[in-house]
C-alpha positions as CSV (number, residue, x, y, z in Angstrom):
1,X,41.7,72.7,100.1
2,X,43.8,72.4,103.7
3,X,46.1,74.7,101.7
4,X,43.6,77.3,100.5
5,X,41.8,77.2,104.6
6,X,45.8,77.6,105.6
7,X,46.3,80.8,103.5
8,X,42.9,82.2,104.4
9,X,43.7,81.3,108.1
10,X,47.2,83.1,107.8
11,X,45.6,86.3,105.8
12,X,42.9,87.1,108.3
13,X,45.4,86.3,111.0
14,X,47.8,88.9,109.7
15,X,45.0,91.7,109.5
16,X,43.9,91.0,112.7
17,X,47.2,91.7,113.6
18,X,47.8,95.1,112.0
19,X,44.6,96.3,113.4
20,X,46.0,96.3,116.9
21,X,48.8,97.7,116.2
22,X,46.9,101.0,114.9
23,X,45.6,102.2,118.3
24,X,49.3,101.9,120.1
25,X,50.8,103.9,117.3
26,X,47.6,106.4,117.4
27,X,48.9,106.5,121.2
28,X,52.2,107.2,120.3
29,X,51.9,110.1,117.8
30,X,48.8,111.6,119.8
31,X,50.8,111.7,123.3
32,X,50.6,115.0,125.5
33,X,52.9,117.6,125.2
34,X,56.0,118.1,127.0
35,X,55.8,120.6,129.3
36,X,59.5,120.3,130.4
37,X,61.5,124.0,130.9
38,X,62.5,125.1,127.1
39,X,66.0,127.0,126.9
40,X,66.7,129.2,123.6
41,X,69.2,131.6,122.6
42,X,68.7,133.6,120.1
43,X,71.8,135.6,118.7
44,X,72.3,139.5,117.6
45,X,74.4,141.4,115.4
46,X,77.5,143.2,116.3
47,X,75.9,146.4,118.5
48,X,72.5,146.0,117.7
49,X,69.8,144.8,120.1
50,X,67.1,144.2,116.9
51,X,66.1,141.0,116.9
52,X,67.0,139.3,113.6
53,X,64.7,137.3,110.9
54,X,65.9,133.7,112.3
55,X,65.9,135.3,116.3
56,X,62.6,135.9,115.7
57,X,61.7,132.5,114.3
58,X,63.0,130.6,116.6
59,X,61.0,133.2,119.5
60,X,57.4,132.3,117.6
61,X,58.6,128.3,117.5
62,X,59.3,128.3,121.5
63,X,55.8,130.7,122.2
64,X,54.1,128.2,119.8
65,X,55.0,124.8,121.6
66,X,54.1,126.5,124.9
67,X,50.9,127.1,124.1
68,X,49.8,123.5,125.0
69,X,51.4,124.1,128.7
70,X,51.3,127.0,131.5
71,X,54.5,128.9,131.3
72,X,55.0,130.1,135.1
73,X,57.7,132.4,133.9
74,X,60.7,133.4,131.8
75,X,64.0,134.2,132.4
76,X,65.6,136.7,129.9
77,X,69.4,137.4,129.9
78,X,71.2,139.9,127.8
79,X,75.0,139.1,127.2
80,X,77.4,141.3,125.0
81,X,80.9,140.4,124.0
82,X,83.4,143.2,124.9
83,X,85.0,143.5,120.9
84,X,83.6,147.2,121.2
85,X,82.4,149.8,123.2
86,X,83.0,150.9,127.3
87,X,81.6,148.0,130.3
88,X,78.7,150.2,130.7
89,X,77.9,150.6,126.8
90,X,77.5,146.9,126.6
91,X,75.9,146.9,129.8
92,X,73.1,149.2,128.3
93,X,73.6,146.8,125.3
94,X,72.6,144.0,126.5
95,X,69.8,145.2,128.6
96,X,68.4,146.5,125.2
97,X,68.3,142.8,124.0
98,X,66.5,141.9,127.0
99,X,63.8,143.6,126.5
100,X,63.8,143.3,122.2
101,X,63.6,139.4,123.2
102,X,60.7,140.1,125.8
103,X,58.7,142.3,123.8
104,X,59.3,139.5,120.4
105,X,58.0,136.9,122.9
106,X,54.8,139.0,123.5
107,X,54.2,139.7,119.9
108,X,54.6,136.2,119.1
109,X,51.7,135.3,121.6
110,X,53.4,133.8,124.6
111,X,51.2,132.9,127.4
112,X,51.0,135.2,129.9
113,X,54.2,134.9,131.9
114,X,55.9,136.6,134.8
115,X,59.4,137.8,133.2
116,X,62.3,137.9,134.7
117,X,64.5,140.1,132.6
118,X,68.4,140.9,133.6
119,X,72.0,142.1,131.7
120,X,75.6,141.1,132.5
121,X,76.8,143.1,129.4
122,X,80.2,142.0,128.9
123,X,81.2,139.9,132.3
124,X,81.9,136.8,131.6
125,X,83.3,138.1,128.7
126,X,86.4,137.3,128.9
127,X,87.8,134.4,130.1
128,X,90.6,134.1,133.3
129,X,93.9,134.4,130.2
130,X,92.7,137.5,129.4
131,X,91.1,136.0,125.9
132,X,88.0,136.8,124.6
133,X,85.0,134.8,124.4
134,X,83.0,134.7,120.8
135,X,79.8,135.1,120.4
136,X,78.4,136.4,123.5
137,X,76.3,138.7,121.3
138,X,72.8,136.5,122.4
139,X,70.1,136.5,125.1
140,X,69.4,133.3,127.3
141,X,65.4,132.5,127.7
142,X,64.2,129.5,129.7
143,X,60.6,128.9,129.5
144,X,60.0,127.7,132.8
145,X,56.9,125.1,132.1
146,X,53.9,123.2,133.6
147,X,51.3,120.8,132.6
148,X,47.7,122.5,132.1
């Protein structure tokens, strides 16, 4: 009988027990959104300013996390390597993918946001030995965020 009262004692013991662990988990998984600055980059073919299938992905992932937060503005940079074409053709370049990435981040609902858009086109290009640097084909964006 002590036995069976010890079990029973342990069981409801052991419940209790789980059932306060439920509302700091519920805390845990139900905590407020970050609303830290987000930084993306989002990569383009060889001289083309379209935004591509996964660019644009990963534009509607950053526009849909920000939803939860204000987003006082967003910086946009437009780099191009210098593989091909004159300084100013990949200056025109990457001003082009500035403004594909700003108008993707409109379409994909961003809140309203004051943007900052800008191009280097290929400086930076190449490094101080004369050698070039890969993929530069890209834009920067930093979501620069707040809590609600």
């Amino acid at each position: 009988m002590i036995r069976r009262t010890a079990a029973v004692t342990l069981l409801m013991l052991s419940i209790g027990a789980c059932s306060t662990m439920q509302p700091k988990r519920e805390r845990i998984v139900k905590a407020p959104p970050s609303c830290a600055d987000q930084t993306v980059q989002i990569y383009f073919e060889s001289r083309s300013s379209e935004v591509t299938k996964e660019g644009r992905a990963v534009l509607n992932a950053a526009a849909r996390d920000s939803k939860a937060c204000n987003v006082t503005a967003v910086d946009v940079l437009g780099l191009a390597d210098a593989v091909s074409g004159t300084p100013d053709d990949n200056l025109e370049l990457s001003k082009k993918r500035a403004e594909a990435v700003t108008q993707a981040l409109t379409a994909a609902g961003l809140p309203v946001a004051e943007f900052k858009v800008a191009a280097a086109g290929e400086a930076g290009a190449i490094n101080a030995k004369g050698n070039l640097r890969p993929l530069r084909r890209r834009a920067d964006i930093v979501l620069h965020m707040s809590p609600k």
